[in-house]
Residue, then its C-alpha position, 0 to 999 in steps of 0.5 A: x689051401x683053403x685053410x689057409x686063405x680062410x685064415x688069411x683072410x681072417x687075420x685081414x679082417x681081424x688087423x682092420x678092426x685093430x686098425x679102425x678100434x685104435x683110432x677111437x682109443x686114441x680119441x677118447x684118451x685125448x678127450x679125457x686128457x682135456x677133461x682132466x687139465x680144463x676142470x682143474x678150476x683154481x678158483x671155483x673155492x676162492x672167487x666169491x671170497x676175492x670179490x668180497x674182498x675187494x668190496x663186493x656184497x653177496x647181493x652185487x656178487x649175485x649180480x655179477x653171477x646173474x650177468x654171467x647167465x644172462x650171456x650164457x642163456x643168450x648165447x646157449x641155442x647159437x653155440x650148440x648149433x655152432x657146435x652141430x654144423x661147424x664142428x664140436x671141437x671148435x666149439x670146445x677150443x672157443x670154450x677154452x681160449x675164452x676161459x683164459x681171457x675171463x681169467x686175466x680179468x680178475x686182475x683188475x677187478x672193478x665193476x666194468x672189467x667184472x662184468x665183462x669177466x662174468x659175460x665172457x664166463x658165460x659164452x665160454x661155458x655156452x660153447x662147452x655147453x651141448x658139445x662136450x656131451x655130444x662129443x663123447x655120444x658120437x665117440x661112444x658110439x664109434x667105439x661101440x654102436x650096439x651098447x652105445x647108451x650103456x658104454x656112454x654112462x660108463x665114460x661119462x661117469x668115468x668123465x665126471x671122476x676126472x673131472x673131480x679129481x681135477x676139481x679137487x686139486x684145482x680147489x685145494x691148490x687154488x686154496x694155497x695159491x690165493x694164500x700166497x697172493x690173492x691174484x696168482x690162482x687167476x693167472x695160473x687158471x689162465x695158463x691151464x685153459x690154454x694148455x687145455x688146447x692141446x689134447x683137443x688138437x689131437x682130435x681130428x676136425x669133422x668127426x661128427x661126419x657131417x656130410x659136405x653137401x650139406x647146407x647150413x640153415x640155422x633156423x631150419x636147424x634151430x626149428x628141428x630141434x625144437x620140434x624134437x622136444x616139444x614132441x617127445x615129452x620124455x626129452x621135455x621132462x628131463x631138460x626141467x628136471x636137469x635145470x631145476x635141479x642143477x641150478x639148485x646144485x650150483x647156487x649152493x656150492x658157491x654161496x656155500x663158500x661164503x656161509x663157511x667163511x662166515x662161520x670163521x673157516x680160513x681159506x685153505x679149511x674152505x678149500x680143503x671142505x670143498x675139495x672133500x666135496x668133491x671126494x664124495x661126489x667121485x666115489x658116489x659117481x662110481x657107482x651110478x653105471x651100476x645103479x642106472x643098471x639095477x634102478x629104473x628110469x622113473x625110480x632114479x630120478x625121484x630118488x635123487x631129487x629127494x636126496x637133493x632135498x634132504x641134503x638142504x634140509x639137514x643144511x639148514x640144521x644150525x649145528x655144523x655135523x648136520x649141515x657138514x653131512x647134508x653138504x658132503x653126502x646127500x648133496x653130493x649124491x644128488x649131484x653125482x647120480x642127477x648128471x649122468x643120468x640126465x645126460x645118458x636119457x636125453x642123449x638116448x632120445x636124441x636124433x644125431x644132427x640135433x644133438x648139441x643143439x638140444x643139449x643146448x636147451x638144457x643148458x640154456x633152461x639151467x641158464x635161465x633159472x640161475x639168472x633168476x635164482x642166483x641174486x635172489x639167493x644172494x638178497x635172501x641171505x643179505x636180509x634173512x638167514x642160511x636156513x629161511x632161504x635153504x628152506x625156500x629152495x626146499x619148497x621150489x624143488x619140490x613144486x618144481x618136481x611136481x609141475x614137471x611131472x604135470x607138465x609131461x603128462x599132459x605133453x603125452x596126452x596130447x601127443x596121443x591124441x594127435 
C-alpha cells in the first residue's frame, strides 16, 4: 500500500511539474513567433536608397537618422522603466503599433513627414529596447532557474538566428518588392509590425510578477538603477563597449548600402549582399553558446572588438574581394558574438526590478553615439572617401576599447576603497 501511495504520489508531483513546464514552452514559442515576423524588415536594404531617390543627400539622410537617435535616446530610461513597472509586453506591443505607423509614413516622403517617420522610429524601438532582452531573462528563468545564464545565451542565440532569418528574407523580398514599386516594401512593412501583435497576445500580462502593493516611484526607480551601475564597474564596462561597438556596427551596415550602390550594384545585387550578410551572421551566431563556454569573459570580448576592426580595415581595401570579405566575415563575426554576449553578462549582473531599465542604459549610450556618429559619417563620406572615414572609425574603436578598459579599472579602484 505504501508503494502504491509513494507512486501516486510520485505521478502527482511528476504531472505538476508537465503541467507548470508546458506553459513557459508555450511562452517562449510565441516569443519566437514575434521574434521572427517583427525582424523581417522590408526596408532595412533599401530605405537610404529611396530616400536618395527622392532627393536626400547622405548628409541630410544622416540628418534624418540622427533625429531618429536623438528621440530614441530621450525616450530610452523612460520606456524601460515603463517596460519595469507596467509591463514588458506592453512595452513591446507599443514597439510594434508605433512601427507600423513609422512605416506609412514613408509614403509621402518630405521633410516634415521624414522627421516625424524618423522620431517615431526611435520611441518604437526605445519601447523594444530593454524589454525584449528582459523578457526572455525572466522566461529563461522560469524554464530553468539554476543554469539560467547559460540556457539565456543559448535562446538568445537561438533568438538572433531567427531574427536573421527573417531579416534575410525581409532584405531579399524587400529588394524585389521596391523593384516592383518603390513604396510597396513600406506598406507591407506596416502590415507585418501589426501581425507582430498577435504572438505578443499569447503571453500572459504580469509575468514579470511584480507584486501588486507595489508602488510606482519612477525616480526612486530611475535612481536604483543608476546606483547599480555606477557601482558594479563590471556592468559599466559592458554598457560602453556594447555601444561603441554597436553604434559602429550599424553605422556601416546601413552606409554600406549606399557605398555598394555607388560601385553600380542594382538593388536586388544590394539586397541579395545584404541578405548574405546576414547568412554569416546566422552561422557564426551558432556558434557563440559554445564559444562563451570554451572562451573567457576578458578573452571574448577583446577578440571581437578586434575582428570588428580587422573587418573596417579590409573594407577600406579599394579592391571589392577584400572589402566583400572584411564585410561578409569579420564584420558579421564581430556582430554576432559582441550581442549575446554583452547581453547574457549584464543580464547576469542585473537585480531583477532594475532589469529594463539598465538595459535601457545600454541602448541609450548606443542612442547617444549614433546622434553623434551617424551624420558625422554621413559628412565624412560627402567630402572624402569610403576608406579615410573607414580608417577614422578604426582609430575611434580602438581609443574607445582602451578608454573603457581605463575607465573601469579606475571604477573597481574606488569601489574597493570604499
Amino acid at each position: 500500500m505504501n508503494d502504491s501511495v509513494r507512486e501516486s504520489s510520485t505521478e502527482d508531483t511528476l504531472s505538476a511539474s508537465i503541467s507548470q513546464a508546458r506553459p513557459w514552452r508555450r511562452w517562449l514559442t510565441a516569443f519566437f513567433g514575434y521574434t521572427a515576423s517583427s525582424r523581417v524588415q522590408l526596408t532595412s536594404a533599401i530605405w537610404m536608397i529611396y530616400l536618395a531617390a527622392q532627393g536626400y543627400s547622405p548628409f541630410v539622410i544622416g540628418l534624418f537618422e540622427m533625429t531618429f537617435h536623438i528621440a530614441k535616446f530621450v525616450a530610452e530610461v523612460p520606456t524601460g522603466i515603463f517596460a519595469d513597472l507596467l509591463g514588458r509586453r506592453k512595452s513591446l506591443i507599443l514597439y510594434c503599433l508605433i512601427s507600423a505607423v513609422d512605416s506609412l509614413l514613408y509614403l509621402h516622403p518630405t521633410a516634415p513627414f521624414m522627421l516625424l517617420a524618423f522620431a517615431l522610429s526611435g520611441i518604437s524601438l526605445a519601447f523594444l529596447g530593454g524589454a525584449n532582452d528582459a523578457l526572455l531573462w525572466t522566461l529563461t528563468g522560469y524554464a530553468d532557474a539554476q543554469r539560467q545564464a547559460q540556457l539565456y545565451s543559448k535562446l538568445m542565440s537561438w533568438t538572433l538566428m531567427v531574427s536573421l532569418v527573417s531579416e534575410m528574407i525581409g532584405a531579399t523580398l524587400g529588394g524585389y518588392l521596391g523593384g516592383i514599386m518603390q513604396t510597396l516594401p513600406f506598406i507591407c512593412g506596416a502590415l507585418v509590425s501589426l501581425v507582430s501583435i498577435l504572438p505578443l497576445c499569447l503571453l500572459p500580462e504580469g509575468i514579470e510578477e511584480r507584486q501588486p502593493e507595489e508602488r510606482i516611484n519612477v525616480l526612486a526607480h530611475l535612481g536604483s538603477g543608476l546606483r547599480t551601475v555606477w557601482n558594479t564597474p563590471a556592468i559599466l564596462g559592458l554598457i560602453l563597449i556594447s555601444g561603441l561597438t554597436e553604434s559602429c556596427g550599424t553605422t556601416i551596415y546601413f552606409y554600406v548600402q549606399l557605398q555598394l550602390h555607388g560601385l553600380g550594384f542594382a538593388l536586388s545585387a544590394i539586397g541579395l549582399i545584404i541578405a548574405l550578410s546576414k547568412v554569416s551572421q546566422f552561422l557564426f551566431t551558432a556558434m557563440v553558446p559554445a564559444m562563451m563556454r570554451k572562451i573567457p569573459e576578458r578573452w571574448l570580448l577583446p577578440l571581437a572588438v578586434l575582428a570588428q576592426a580587422a573587418g573596417l580595415l579590409l573594407m577600406m581595401q579599394p579592391q571589392m574581394i577584400p572589402s566583400l570579405l572584411g564585410f561578409l566575415i569579420f564584420f558579421q563575426a564581430a556582430t554576432a558574438v559582441l550581442y549575446p554576449a554583452l547581453s547574457t553578462y549584464i543580464n547576469q549582473r542585473c537585480p531583477e526590478a532594475q532589469r529594463a531599465t539598465v538595459l535601457s542604459f545600454q541602448t541609450g549610450l548606443f542612442s547617444l553615439a549614433m546622434i553623434v556618429l551617424f551624420p558625422l559619417f554621413g559628412l565624412g563620406i560627402t567630402h572624402s572617401s569610403y576608406s579615410a572615414v573607414y580608417g577614422w572609425t578604426v582609430l575611434a574603436l580602438l581609443l574607445g576599447g582602451l578608454g573603457t578598459v581605463f575607465l573601469v579599472r579606475l571604477r573597481q579602484w574606488h569601489v574597493k576603497m570604499k
